[in-house]
N, C-alpha and C positions, 0 to 999 in steps of 0.2 A: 638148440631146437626150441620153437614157440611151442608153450604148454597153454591150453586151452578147456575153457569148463564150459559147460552144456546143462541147460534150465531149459526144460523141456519136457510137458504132464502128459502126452502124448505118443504110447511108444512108439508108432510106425514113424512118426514124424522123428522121434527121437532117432531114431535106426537108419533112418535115409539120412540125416545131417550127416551122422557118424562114418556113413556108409561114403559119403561125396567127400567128407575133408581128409578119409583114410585113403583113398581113390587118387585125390588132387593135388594131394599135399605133403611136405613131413610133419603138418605140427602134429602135436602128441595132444590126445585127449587124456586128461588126467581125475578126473570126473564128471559122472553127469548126475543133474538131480532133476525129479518131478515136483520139487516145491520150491518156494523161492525164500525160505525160514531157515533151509537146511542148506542150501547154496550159500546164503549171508552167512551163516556159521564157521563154513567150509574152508570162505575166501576169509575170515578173522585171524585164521592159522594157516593158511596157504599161498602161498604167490604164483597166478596166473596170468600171464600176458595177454588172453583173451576171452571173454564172456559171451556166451551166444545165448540169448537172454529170450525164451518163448514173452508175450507181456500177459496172458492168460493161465497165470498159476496159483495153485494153493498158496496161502496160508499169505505171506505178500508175494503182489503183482512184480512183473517183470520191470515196472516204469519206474517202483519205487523200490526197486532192490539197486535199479541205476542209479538211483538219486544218492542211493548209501555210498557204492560203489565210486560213486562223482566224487565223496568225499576223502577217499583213500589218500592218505599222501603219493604213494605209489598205483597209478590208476592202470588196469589193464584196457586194453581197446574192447569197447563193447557193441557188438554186433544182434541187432536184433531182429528178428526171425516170427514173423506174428502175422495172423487173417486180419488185423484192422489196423490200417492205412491210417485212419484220423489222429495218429501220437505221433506221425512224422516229425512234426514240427515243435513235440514234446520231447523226439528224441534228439534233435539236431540241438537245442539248448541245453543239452546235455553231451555233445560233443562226443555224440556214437558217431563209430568210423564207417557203421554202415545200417539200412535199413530194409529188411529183405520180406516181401509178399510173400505169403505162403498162398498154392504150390511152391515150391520151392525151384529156381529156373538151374539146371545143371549149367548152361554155359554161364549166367549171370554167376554162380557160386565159385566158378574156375574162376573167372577175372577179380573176385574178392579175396581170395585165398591168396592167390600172385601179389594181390596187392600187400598181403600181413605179413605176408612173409619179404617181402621187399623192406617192410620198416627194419625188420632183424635186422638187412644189412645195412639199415642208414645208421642202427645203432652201434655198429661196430665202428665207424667214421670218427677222426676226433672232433670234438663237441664246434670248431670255430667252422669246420664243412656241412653241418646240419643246418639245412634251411627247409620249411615247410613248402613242398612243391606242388601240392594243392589243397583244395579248401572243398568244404562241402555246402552244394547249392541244393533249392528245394523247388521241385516241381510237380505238381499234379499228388501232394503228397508224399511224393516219394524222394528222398535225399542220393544226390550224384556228387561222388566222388571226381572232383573237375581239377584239369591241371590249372596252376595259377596261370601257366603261360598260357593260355586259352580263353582267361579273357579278357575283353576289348574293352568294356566299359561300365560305371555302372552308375547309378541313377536312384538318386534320393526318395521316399516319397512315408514323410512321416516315421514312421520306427519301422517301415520296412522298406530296404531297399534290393532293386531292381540291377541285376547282374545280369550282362550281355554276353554271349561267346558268338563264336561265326554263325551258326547255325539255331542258337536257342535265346530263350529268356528263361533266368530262373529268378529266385528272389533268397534272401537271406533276413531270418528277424532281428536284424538289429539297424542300428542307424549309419549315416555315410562314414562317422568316427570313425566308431569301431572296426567298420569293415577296413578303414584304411590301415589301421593297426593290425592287422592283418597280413597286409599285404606286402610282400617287398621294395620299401621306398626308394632303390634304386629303377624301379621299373613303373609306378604308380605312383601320377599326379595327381592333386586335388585338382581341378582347373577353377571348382565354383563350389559353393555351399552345398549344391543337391548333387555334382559330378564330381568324377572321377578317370581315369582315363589311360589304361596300358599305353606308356609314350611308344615304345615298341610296333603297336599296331595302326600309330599316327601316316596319314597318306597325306593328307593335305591341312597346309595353316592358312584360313584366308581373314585378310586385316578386316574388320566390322567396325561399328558405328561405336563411339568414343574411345578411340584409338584400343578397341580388346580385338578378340579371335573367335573365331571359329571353327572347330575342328571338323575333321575329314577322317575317321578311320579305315582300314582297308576292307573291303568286301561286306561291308557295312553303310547303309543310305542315312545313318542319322546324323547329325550335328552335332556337338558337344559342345559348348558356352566355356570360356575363358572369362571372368568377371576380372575387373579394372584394379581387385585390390589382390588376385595375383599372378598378373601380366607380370611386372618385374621379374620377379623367381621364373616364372614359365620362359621369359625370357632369357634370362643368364643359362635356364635348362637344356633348353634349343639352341642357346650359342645364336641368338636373333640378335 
């Protein structure tokens, strides 16, 4: 059973969280605190598999008890729960599993909970079956937990880049690297310095000017640039 701790200065707010994961879920709450001094204490001697971190509390804030937290050899997943949207992108560099608006949305908190509790069973798995099967994208603020399979493409642009799925655009703050380290290189090509390209969701290769490509993905109008220095590999990849 996932055990889980609650930083939260607010008791109604404290009472409904407690109220929705005892409701949705099995994990077990194993305490809650209203300051974030006495939660860092807490977690010195205790081992939780999940943190639902208010960022509005005594003594240290919620963003900087992550930070300590970040550092644990043993990291629990931290889930943060807060009225101010503008640490989204504070908390995704901190590689919270999740970012939740207060009001707090009962259906958005069910689809979060299935999800932590889904890690339990990937932990049970032996370690060569564990693969990351999605990554967390940033939109309007707010961090979506996205299947890898789900996106098509993505798109350089300085230290932040631009990740496509069917339906949206989000962005991630880091550069096309990184993000490709990421990703499952059986399934994602670089094509170009600023692209990148789920070969999966490839519709069309059409030949371009000095013998390179360009792509076609499905349900998708844009283009994706194959550069000339790597045609080769894209070729041997495509069997061209």
């Amino acid at each position: 059973m996932l055990k889980a701790l609650i930083v939260e200065d607010e008791y109604l707010a404290r009472e409904e969280l407690t109220y929705l994961i005892e409701r949705h879920s099995n994990i077990e709450i194993v305490a809650t605190f209203d300051d974030g001094l006495e939660a860092f204490k807490y977690l010195q001697a205790h081992k939780v598999d999940i943190a639902f971190l208010d960022i509005n509390v005594p003594s240290i804030d919620g963003m900087l008890l992550a930070r300590n937290i970040h550092q644990f050899s043993e990291k629990p997943h931290i889930v943060f729960t807060t009225a101010y949207k503008e640490f989204a992108v504070d908390a995704f560099e901190l590689e919270a599993f999740d970012y939740l608006l207060k009001p707090l949305n009962e259906k958005r908190i069910v689809g979060l909970l299935a999800k932590l509790e889904a890690t339990q069973v990937a932990q049970t798995q032996p370690p060569e079956e564990i693969k990351a099967k999605t990554i967390n994208l940033i939109k309007d603020n707010r961090i979506f937990v996205t299947a890898i399979d789900d996106i098509y493409y993505a798109m350089a642009n300085e230290k932040v880049t631009s990740v496509f799925t069917k339906d949206d655009a989000f962005i991630v703050p880091f550069t096309m690297s990184e993000l490709i380290n990421r990703l499952p290189q059986q399934h994602f090509f670089r094509t170009h310095r600023s692209y990148c390209v789920n070969t999966d969701k490839i519709q069309e290769i059409i030949p371009w000017v000095n013998c390179t490509y360009q792509l076609k993905v499905h349900d998708i109008g844009s283009e994706i640039p194959v550069s000339r220095s790597n045609i080769k590999a894209f070729r041997e990849l495509m069997k061209l």
